[in-house]
C-alpha positions as CSV (number, residue, x, y, z in Angstrom):
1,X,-121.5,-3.5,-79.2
2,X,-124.1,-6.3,-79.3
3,X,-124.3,-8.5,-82.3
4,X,-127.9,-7.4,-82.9
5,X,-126.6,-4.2,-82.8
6,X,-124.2,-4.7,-85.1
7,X,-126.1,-6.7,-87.8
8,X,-128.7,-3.5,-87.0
9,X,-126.1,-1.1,-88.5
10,X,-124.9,-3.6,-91.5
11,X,-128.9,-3.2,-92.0
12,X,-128.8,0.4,-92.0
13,X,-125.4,0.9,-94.3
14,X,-127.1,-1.8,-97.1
15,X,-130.3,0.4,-97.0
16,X,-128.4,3.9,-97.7
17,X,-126.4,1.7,-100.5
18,X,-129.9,0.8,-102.0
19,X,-131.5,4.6,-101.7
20,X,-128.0,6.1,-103.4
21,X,-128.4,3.6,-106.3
22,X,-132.0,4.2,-106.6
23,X,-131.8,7.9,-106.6
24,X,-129.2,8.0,-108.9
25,X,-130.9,5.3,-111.0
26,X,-133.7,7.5,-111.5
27,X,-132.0,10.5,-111.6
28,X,-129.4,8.9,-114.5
29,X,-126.6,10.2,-112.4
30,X,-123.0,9.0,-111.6
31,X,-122.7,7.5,-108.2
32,X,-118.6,8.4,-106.5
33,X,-118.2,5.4,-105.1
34,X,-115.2,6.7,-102.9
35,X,-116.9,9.7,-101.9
36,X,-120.0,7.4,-101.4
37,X,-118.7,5.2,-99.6
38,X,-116.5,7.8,-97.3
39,X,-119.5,9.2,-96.5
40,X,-121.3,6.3,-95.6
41,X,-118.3,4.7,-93.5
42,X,-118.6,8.6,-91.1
43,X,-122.4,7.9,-90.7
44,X,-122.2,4.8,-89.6
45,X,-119.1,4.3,-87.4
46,X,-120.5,1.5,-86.1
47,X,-120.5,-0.6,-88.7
48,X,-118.0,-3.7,-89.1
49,X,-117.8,-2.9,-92.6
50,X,-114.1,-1.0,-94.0
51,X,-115.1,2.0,-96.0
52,X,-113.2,0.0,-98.7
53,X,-115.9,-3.0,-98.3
54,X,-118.5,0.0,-98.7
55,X,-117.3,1.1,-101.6
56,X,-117.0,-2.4,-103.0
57,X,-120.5,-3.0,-102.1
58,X,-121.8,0.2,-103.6
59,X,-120.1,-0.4,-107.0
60,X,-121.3,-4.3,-107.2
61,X,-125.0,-2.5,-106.4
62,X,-124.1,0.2,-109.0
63,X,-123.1,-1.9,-111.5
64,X,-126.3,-4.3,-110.9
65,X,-128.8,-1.7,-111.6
66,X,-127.0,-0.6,-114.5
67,X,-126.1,2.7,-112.9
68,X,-122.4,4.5,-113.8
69,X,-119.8,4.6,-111.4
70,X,-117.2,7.0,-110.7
71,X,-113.5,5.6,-109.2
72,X,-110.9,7.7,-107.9
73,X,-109.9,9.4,-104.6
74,X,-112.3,10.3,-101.6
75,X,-111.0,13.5,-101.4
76,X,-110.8,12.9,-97.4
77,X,-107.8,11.2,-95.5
78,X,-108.3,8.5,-93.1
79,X,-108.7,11.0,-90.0
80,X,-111.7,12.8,-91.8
């Protein structure tokens, strides 16, 4: 995969990070940041990004806007 490609993707997983924060922002819900993230990682298996760097990235945008975050397990094991 082409670096443009790639940096296309990391483009793509940051914008899906902004849209579940901002939904749940206005919403006033609770964002799984291990389901989130899980989720997120499936979509976009090209991405560079672990879906443990996800998750981190999800709760640092969570936690920015002031929206709650949930911890705990995915719910899915690694070959999900």
């Amino acid at each position: 995969m082409g670096q443009s490609e790639e940096g296309f993707i990391e483009r793509l997983v940051a914008e899906e990070i902004r849209r579940l924060v901002a939904d749940a922002k206005s919403d006033g819900g609770i964002i799984s940041a291990p389901k989130s993230a899980a989720l997120i990682a499936h979509a976009y298996k090209g991405s560079r990004l672990s879906q443990a760097a996800i998750a981190d990235k999800l709760m640092m945008a969570a936690s920015s806007a002031g929206v709650a975050v949930e911890f705990g397990s995915s719910g899915t094991s690694a070959g999900n």
